[in-house]
C-alpha positions in Angstrom: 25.0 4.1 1.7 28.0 6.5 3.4 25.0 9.3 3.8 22.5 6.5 5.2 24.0 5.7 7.8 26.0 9.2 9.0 22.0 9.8 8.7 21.0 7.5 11.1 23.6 8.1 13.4 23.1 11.7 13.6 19.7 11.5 13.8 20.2 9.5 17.5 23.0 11.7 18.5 20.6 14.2 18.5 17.6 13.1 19.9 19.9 12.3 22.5 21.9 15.0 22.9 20.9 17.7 25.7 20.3 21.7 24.2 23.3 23.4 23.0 26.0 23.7 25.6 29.4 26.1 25.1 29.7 27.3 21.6 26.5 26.3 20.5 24.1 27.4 23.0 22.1 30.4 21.4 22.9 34.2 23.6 19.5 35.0 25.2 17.9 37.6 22.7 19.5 36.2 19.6 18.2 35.2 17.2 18.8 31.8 16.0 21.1 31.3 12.6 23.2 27.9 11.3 26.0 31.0 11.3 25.8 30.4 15.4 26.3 26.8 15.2 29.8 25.3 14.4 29.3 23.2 10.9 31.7 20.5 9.9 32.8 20.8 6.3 32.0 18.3 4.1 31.8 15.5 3.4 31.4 15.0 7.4 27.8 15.1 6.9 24.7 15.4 8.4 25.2 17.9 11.0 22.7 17.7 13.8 21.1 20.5 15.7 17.9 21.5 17.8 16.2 24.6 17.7 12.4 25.7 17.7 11.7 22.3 19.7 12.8 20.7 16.4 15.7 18.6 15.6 17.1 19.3 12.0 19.9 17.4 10.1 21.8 20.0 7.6 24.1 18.8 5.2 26.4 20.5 2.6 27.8 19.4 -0.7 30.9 18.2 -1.8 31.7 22.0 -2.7 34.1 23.4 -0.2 35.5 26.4 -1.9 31.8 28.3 -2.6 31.1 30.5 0.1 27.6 31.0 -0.5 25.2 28.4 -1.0 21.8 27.1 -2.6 19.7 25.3 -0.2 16.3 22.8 0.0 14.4 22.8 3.8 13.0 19.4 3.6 9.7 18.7 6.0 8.6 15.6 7.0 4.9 13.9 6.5 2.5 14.1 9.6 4.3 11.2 11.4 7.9 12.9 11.4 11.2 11.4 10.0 10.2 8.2 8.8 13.6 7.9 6.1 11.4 8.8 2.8 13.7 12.0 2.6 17.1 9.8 2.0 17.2 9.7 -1.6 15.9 13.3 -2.3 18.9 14.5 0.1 21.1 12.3 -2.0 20.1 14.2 -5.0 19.9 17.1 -4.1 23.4 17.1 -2.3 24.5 15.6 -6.0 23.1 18.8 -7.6 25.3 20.9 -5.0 22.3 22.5 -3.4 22.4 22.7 0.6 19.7 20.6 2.8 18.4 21.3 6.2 15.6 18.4 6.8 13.5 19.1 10.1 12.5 15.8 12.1 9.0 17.4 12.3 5.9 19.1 9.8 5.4 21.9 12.7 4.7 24.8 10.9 6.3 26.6 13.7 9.7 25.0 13.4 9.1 25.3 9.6 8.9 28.7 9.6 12.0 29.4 12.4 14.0 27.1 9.6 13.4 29.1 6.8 13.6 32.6 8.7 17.1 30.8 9.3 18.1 30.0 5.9 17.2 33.5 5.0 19.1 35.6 7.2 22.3 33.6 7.0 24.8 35.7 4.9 26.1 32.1 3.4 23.1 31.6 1.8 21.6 33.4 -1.4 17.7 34.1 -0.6 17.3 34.1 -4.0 18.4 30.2 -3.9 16.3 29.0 -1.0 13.5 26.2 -1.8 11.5 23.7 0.5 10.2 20.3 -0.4 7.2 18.9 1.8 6.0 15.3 2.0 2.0 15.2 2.7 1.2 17.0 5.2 4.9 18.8 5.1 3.7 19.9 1.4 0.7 21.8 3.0 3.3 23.4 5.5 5.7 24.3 2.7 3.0 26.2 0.8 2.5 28.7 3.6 5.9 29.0 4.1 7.1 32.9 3.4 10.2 33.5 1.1 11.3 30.5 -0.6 11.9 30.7 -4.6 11.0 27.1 -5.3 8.6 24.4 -3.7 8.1 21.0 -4.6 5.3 19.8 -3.0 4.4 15.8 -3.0 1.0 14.5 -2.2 -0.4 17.6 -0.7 -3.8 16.5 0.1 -5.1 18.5 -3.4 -9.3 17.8 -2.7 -9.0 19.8 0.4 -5.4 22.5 -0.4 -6.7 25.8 -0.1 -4.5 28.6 -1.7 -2.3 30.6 0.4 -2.9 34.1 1.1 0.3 35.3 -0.3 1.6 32.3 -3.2 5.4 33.5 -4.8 8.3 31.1 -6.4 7.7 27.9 -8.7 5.8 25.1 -7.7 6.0 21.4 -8.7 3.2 19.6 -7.4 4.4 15.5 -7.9 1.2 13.2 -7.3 0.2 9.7 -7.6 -2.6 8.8 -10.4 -3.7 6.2 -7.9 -3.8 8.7 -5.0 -7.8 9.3 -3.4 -7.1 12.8 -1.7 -4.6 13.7 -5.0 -6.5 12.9 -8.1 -5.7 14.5 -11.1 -8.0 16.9 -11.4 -8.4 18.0 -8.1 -4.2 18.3 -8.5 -5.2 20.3 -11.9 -7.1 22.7 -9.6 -5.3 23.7 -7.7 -2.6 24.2 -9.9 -4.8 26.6 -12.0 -5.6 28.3 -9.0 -1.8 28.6 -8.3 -1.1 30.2 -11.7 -4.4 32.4 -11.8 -2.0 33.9 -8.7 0.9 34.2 -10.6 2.7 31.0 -9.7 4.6 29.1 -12.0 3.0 26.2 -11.1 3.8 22.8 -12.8 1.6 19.3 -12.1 3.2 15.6 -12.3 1.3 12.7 -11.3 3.0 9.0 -11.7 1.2 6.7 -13.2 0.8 3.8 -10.8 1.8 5.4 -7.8 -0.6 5.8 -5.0 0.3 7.9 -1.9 4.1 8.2 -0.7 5.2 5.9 -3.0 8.6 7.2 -2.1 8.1 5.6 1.2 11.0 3.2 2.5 10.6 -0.4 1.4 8.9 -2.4 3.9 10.0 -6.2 4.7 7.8 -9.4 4.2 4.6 -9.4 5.3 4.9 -5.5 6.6 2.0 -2.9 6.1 2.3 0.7 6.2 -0.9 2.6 7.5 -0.4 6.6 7.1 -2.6 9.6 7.9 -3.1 11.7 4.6 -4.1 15.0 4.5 -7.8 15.7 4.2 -8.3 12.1 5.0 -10.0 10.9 8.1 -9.2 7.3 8.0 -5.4 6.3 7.4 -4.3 4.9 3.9 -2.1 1.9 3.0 1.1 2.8 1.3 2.9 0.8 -1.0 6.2 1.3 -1.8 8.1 2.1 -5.0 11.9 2.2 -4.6 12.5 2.5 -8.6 10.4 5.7 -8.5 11.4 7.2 -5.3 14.8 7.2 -7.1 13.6 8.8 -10.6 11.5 11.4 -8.6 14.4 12.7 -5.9 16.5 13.1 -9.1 13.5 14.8 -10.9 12.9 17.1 -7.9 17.0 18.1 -7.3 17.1 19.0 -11.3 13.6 21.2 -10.4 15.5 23.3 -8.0 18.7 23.3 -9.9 16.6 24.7 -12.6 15.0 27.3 -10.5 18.0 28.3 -8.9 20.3 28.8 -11.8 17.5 31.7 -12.3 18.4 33.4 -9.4 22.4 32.8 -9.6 24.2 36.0 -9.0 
């Protein structure tokens, strides 16, 4: 509840918030890194910046004497920050892995995050994973470098395989799901370990698309754009599984980076 609302909060700071001034405006030529930006320690968390266009909330665990860190870029669905990503940050924070969630899917700001992640000297490249919601998931596939991705409700009838695929990847679907069925999800998979991914499939019985999506009130409808999809689809929420999959996701990437622990 603490994280939910120093979420919210920092979330409006920041939209509202003018570009880095003093300490935290970037040198001209330089390129960006979280090393360049003042950070709080925790638990005074999320920390709000803007680069790449973007704005991104980064938040540390409860882990103040490690010097280097593990950490998860989160991206958001086509629609942006709609709240879905609370519980997985939650559980991933609980697992004492790092989180920078974007407020956006651009593959642009995506890419500047990870670049980010990579070249900060706190954090261990070996340790870096991203976790995509929807159209996010597509974005995280491309993505260059990470050694984990968990991908949810990528749009599997119309993924194509990257050029260059690397790391482990959990792909987490509905059963219930049109443009995620279970064998087009099975696929693709395949596909992903015919490249030499270790590439692992879950679907959720019962679950349509973005089940993980925040409750909605009485007589509320959700209406969201899924990849591949030209109409939108109606979402219906599953609080008790968001909670068991953002725990199954943070013990994924506690898995795979205990791997790569010096």
């Amino acid at each position: 509840m603490r994280h939910n609302c120093l979420y919210a909060l920092a979330l409006c700071l920041a939209l509202a918030a003018p570009p880095f001034a003093s300490a935290q405006t970037q040198r001209e030529g330089a390129p960006e890194t979280l090393a360049s930006f003042p950070l709080p320690p925790p638990p005074d968390r999320p920390f709000a910046l803007q680069f790449s266009g973007t704005v991104a909330l980064f938040s540390l665990p409860d882990a103040p004497a490690l010097k280097t860190w593990s950490a998860v870029l989160i991206l958001q669905d086509a629609l942006g920050a709609d709240g879905r990503a609370a519980p997985y940050v939650e559980n991933l924070l609980g697992a004492g892995i790092a989180v920078l969630e974007l407020r956006d899917a651009s593959a642009e700001a995506a890419h500047a995050a990870m670049a980010m992640l990579g070249t900060d000297p706190r954090f261990q490249a070996a340790r870096l994973g991203v976790l995509g919601f929807g159209q996010g998931a597509r974005v995280a596939l491309g993505l260059p470098g990470p050694a984990a991705r968990a991908l949810l409700y990528p749009g599997c009838a119309s993924l194509a395989l990257p050029p260059a695929a690397s790391g482990a990847v959990l792909l987490v679907h509905g059963a219930e799901d049109p443009p995620n069925s279970a064998e087009a999800c099975a696929r693709f998979c395949a596909a992903l370990r015919d490249a030499g991914v270790e590439a692992t499939q879950r679907e959720i019985p019962g679950a349509g698309y973005a089940w993980d999506y925040p409750e909605l009130g009485p007589m509320q409808a959700a209406l969201l754009p899924a990849p591949g999809m030209a109409e939108r689809l109606a979402v219906r929420p599953w609080p008790a599984m968001a909670v068991q999959s953002a725990a199954e996701i943070a013990g994924f990437f506690a898995q795979q980076f205990s791997r790569g622990a010096p």
